[in-house]
C-alpha positions in Angstrom: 97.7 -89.5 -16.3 100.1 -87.1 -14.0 100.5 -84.7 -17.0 99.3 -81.2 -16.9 95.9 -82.9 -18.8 95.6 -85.5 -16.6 92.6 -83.7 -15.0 90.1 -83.2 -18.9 91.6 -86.9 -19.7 90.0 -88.4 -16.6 86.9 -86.2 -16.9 83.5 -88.3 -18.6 82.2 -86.8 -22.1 79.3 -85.2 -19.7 81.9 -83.7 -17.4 83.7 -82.5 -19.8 80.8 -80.3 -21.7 79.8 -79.0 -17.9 83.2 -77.4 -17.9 83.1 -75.9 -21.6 80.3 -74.7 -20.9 80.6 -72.9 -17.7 84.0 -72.0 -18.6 82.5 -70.3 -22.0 80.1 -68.4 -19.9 82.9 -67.5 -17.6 85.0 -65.9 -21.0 82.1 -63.4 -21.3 83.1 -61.8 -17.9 86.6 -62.0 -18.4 85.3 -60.2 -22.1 84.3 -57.1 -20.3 87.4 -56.6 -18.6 89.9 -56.9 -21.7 87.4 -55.3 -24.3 86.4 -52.1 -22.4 87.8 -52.0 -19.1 91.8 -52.0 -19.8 91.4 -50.1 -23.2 89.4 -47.6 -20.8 92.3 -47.0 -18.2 94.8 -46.5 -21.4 92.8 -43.9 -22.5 91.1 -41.9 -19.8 94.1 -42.6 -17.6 94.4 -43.5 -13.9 91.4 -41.6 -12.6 88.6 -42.3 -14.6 89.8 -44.8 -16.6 90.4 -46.1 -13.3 86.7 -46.3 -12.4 85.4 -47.4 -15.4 88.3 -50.2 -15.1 86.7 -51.0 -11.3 83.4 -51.2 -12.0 84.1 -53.6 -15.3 85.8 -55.9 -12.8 83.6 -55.9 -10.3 80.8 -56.9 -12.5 83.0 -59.7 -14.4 83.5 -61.1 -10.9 80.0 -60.9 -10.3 79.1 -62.6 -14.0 81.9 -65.4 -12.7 80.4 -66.1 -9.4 76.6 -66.0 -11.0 77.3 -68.8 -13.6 79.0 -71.0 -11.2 76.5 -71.0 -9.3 73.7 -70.9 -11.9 75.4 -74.0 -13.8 75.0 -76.1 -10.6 72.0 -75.3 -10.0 71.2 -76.9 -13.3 72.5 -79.8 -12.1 70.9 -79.8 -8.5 74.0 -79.7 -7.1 72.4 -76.4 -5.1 69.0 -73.8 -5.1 68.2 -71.1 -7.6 71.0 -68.6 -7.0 68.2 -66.2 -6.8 69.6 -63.4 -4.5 72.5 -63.4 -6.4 70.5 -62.8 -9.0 69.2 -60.1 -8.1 72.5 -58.5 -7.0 73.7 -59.0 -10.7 70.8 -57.1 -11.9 71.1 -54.3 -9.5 75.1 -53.8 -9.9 74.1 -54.4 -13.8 71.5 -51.2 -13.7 74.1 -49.3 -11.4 77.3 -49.2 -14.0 74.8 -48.9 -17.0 73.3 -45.7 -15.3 77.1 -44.6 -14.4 78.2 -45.2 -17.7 75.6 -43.4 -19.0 76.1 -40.4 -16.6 79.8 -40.0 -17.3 78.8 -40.0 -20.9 76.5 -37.1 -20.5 77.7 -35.3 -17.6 81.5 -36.2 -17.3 84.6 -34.5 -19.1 84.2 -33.8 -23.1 85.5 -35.7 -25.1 85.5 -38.5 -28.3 87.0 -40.7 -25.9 85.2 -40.3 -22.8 81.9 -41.1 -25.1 83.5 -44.5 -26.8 84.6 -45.8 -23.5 81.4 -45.3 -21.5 79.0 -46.3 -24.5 81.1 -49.7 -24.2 81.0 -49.7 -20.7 77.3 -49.2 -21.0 76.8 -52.0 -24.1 78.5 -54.6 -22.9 77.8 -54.8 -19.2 73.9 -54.0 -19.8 74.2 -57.4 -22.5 76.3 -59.8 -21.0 74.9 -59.2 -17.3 71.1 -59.9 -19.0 72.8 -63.3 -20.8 74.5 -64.2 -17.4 70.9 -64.0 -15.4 69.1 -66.1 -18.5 71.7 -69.0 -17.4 69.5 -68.7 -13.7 66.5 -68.7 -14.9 64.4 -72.1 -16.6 61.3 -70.3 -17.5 61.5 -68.7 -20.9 58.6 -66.5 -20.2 61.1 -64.7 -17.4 63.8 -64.9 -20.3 61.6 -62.6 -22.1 61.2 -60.3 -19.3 64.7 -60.0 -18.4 65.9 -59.2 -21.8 63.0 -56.8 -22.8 63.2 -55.5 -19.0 66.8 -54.6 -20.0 66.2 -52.7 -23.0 63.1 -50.6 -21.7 66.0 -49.7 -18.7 68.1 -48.3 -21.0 65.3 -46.1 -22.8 64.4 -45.0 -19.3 67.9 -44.2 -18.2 68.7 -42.8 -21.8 65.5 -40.2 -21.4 66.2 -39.2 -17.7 70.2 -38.0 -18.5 69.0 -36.3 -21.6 70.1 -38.6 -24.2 69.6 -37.6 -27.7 66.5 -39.8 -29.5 68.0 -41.3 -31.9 71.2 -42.9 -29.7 68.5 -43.8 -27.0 66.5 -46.2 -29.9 69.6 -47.5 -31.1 70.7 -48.2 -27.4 67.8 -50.2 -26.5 67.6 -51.9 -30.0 71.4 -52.9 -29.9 70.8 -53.7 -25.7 67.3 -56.1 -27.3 69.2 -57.9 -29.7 72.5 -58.4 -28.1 71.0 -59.5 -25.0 68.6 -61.7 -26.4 71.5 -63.6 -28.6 73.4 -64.6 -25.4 70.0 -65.1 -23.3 69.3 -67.7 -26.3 72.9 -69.1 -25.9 72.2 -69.4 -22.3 69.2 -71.6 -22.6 70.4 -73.2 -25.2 73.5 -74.8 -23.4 71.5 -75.4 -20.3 69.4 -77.6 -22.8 71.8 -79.2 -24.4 74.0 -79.9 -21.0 71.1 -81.7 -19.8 70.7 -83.9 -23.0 74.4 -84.6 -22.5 73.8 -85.9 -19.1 70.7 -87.9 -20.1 72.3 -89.2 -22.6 75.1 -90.4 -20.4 73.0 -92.0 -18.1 71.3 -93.8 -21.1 73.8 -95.6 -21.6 74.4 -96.6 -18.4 71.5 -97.6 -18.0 71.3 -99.7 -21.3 74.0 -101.9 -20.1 72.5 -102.7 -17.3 69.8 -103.7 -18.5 71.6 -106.2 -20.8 73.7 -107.9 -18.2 69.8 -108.4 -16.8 68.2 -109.8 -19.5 70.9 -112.4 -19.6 70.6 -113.3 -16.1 66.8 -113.5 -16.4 67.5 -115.7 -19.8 69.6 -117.8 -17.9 67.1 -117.8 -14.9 64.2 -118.9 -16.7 66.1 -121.6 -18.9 67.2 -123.1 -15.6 63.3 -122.9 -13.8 62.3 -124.6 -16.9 64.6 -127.4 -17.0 64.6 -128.1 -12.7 61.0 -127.0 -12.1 59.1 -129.8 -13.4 61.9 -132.6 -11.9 62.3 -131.2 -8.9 58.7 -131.2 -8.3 58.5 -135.2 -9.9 61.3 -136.1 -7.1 59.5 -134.3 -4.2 56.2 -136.6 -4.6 58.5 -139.6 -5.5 60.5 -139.0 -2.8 56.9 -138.2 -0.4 55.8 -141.8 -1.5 58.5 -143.9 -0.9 58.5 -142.3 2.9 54.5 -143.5 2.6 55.4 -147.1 1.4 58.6 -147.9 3.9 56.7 -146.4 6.6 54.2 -149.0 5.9 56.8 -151.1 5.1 56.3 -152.1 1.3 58.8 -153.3 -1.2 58.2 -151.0 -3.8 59.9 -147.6 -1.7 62.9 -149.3 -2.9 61.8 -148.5 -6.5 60.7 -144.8 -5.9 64.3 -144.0 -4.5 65.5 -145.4 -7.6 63.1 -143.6 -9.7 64.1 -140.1 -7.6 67.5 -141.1 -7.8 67.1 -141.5 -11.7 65.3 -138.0 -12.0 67.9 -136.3 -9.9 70.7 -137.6 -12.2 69.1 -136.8 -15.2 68.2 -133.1 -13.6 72.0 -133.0 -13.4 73.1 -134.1 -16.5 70.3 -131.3 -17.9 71.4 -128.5 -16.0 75.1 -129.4 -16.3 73.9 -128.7 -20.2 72.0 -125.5 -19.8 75.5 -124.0 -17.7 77.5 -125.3 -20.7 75.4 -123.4 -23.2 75.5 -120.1 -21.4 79.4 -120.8 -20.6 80.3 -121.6 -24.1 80.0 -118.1 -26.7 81.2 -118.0 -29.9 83.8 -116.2 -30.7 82.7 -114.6 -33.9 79.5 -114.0 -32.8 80.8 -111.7 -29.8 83.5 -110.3 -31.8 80.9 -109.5 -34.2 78.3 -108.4 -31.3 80.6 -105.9 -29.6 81.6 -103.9 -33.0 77.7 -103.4 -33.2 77.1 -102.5 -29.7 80.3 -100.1 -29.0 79.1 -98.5 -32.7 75.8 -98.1 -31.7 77.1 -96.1 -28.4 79.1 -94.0 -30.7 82.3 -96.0 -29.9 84.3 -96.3 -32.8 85.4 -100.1 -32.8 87.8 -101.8 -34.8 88.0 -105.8 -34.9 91.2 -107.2 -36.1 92.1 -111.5 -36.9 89.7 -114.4 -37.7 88.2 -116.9 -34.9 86.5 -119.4 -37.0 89.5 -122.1 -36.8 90.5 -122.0 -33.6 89.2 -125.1 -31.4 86.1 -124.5 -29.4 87.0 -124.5 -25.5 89.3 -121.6 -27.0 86.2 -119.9 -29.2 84.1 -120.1 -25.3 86.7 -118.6 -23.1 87.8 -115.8 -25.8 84.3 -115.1 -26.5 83.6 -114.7 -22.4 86.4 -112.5 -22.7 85.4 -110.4 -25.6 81.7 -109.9 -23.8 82.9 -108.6 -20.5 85.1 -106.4 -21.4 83.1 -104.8 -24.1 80.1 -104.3 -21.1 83.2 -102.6 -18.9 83.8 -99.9 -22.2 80.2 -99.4 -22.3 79.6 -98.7 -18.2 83.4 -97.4 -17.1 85.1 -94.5 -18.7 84.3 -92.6 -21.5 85.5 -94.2 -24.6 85.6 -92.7 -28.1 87.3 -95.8 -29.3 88.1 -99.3 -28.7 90.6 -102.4 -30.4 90.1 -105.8 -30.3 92.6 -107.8 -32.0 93.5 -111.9 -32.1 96.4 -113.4 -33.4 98.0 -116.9 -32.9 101.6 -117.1 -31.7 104.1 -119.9 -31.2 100.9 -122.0 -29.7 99.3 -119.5 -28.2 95.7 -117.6 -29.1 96.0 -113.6 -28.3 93.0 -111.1 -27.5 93.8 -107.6 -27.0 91.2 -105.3 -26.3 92.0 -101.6 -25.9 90.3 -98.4 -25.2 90.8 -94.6 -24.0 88.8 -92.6 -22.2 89.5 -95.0 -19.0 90.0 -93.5 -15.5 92.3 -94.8 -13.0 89.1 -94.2 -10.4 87.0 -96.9 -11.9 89.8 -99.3 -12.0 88.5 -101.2 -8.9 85.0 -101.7 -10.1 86.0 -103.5 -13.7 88.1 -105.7 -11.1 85.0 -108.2 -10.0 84.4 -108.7 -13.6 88.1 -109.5 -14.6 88.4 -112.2 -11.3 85.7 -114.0 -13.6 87.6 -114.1 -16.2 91.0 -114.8 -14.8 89.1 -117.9 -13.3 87.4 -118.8 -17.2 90.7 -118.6 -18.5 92.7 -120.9 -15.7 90.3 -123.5 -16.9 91.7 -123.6 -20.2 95.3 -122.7 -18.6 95.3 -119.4 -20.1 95.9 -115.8 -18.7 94.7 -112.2 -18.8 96.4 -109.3 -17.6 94.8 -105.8 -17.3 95.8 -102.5 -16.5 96.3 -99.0 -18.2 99.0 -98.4 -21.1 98.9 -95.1 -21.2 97.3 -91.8 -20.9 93.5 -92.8 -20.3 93.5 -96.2 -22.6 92.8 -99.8 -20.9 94.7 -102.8 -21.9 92.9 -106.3 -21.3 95.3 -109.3 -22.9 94.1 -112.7 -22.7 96.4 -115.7 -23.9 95.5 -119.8 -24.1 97.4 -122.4 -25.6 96.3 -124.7 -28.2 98.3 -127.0 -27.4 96.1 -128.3 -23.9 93.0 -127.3 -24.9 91.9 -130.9 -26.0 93.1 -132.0 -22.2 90.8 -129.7 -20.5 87.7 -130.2 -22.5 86.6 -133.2 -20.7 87.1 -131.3 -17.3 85.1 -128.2 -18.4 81.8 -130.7 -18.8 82.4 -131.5 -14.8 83.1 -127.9 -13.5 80.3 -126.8 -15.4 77.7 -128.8 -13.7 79.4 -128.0 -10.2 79.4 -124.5 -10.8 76.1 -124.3 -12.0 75.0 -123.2 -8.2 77.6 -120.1 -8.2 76.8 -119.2 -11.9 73.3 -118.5 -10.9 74.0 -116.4 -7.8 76.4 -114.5 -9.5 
């Protein structure tokens, strides 16, 4: 993670097209000054060479700055760079019209020509592409692009340009232009899907760790709702009856005393049935899910004969951390593997695109688990091992499992409190 790509490994799929992209835009600049601006000063030499080499790098800084700032505006990171802007466009028209002028009105020469034609080009196109990235409104697209080309008839007719070079100017300035004012709007587009998409997902697993809480929720108003409503009038009565000191209070304290162990044993059964997952089923559940969020997942060993009590706390296992590669990191690919060994049942489960920031937050989830797994006296240990990739090991013995099976019926019901309010 220290390397020299530390920084693009720990970036999120989103982040990570932010940066191609502005960094693509920011290549166009740097274009200008490699293209036309150094050829210029090797063949025009120091003085006006020189110039032409000045004004190319002033307006690649100016393209630089532009999409920087244009690129988080898209994101609402800051307002429409809109002055800046406008100062593109002006310095744009400026070196277009000098180009143009040292073309005409500067020394003779084959050279002097090809180096302020390209001056003229490519300055005039990429500063038009560079403004598109500012501007959301296609309509204003339009504008700027045909405002471009009708610029360079104008400028064309007022220095005396010949007819034909001043149509082919503004045709070459229309298309050229328009090509990297449709690139523009088309990576501003597609950035945003990016993000949405991102936070899709996000959103989609929360909304699963929800639903199973609200499952749980209602399976537990249904089972204590209607007893703990039978004990409240039973218990209301007897108050009644030993106030008025009857005999029969002494049976509706048995009765509530009945209901409230039977409410026990009930919800002691729902906990059970949410604790205990099947291992197969989750292994089988995560490939789906991780696949369907474009996760490439690959399941390796066989659960169905391992005992139960191991099945539930594997399976546990198995469902957190696939919900912690769906919410932290950016994973293009996850391993789960189980294998028995010299007693002991093994789940790995592996996946890159983890970040050492996010770390903390998949630790409340793996406390859960550590305390699952002590149940069945097993272990996990988690931690990276490696560049971006996420190690989560889990290990129970067979051999005890039987032992602890009666005890797991008891924690279940007096944990049934905690389970809900976590």
């Amino acid at each position: 993670m220290r390397g020299p790509g530390g920084w693009w490994r720990r970036k999120s799929t989103p982040a990570k097209f932010e940066t191609y992209t502005r960094w693509s835009f920011h290549f166009f600049g740097v274009s200008e000054v490699v293209a036309i601006g150094l050829p210029a000063l090797g063949s025009l030499g120091p003085g006006l060479g020189g110039t032409l080499l000045a004004l190319v790098t002033l307006h690649c800084g100016a393209c630089m700055l532009t999409v920087s700032r244009a690129v988080d505006w898209t994101r609402g990171r800051r307002a429409q760079p809109v002055r800046l802007l406008w100062t593109l466009g002006v310095l744009t028209a400026v070196i277009a019209v000098a180009a143009v002028g040292i073309a005409q009105r500067g020394p003779d020469g084959d050279s002097v020509d090809a180096a302020a034609s390209g001056v003229f080009g490519v300055v005039v196109i990429i500063g038009a592409g560079v403004i598109a990235l500012g501007v959301r409104d296609r309509r204003r697209v339009y504008a700027i692009v045909g405002g471009f080309a009708l610029g360079t008839g104008a400028a064309s007719l007022l220095l005396d340009v010949p007819a034909p070079a001043t149509v082919l100017g503004m045709a070459g300035v229309l298309l050229g232009s328009g090509l990297l004012a449709f690139t523009a709007i088309f990576s501003v587009w597609l950035l945003d899907a990016v993000y949405a998409l991102d936070e899709a997902r996000e959103t989609r697993a929360r909304l699963a760790v929800a639903e199973e809480r609200l499952r749980f929720g209602r399976d537990l108003h249904d089972v204590m709702g209607r007893n703990l409503a039978v004990i409240a009038l039973k218990a209301e009565l007897a108050v009644q009856l030993a106030r008025r000191g009857r005999p029969e209070a002494v049976e509706q304290m048995v009765e509530v005393q009945r209901i409230a162990q039977e409410s026990q044993r009930e919800v002691r059964d729902v906990v059970r049935g949410y604790r205990e997952a099947d291992l197969a089923v989750e292994l089988a559940g995560a490939k789906g899910v991780l696949k369907a969020a474009g996760i490439d997942c690959e399941v390796c060993g066989e659960a169905g004969t391992l005992p139960g009590e191991v099945q539930s706390a594997l399976g546990w296992v198995v469902r957190e951390t696939t919900t912690n590669v769906l919410r932290h990191g950016d994973a293009g690919r996850c391993s789960v593997g189980l294998r028995v060994t010299e007693g002991r049942v093994v789940l790995t489960v592996e996946n890159d695109g983890a970040k050492e920031s996010e770390e903390g937050s998949r630790g409340s989830g793996l406390a859960g688990l550590r305390e699952r797994l002590r149940q069945v006296d097993g272990t996990l240990e988690a931690g990276f091992a490696g560049a971006g990739v996420f190690r989560v090991v889990a290990e129970v013995p067979l051999s005890k499992t039987g032992a602890v099976s009666g005890a797991q019926g008891a924690a279940d019901g007096k944990n049934a409190v905690s389970e809900v309010t976590s």
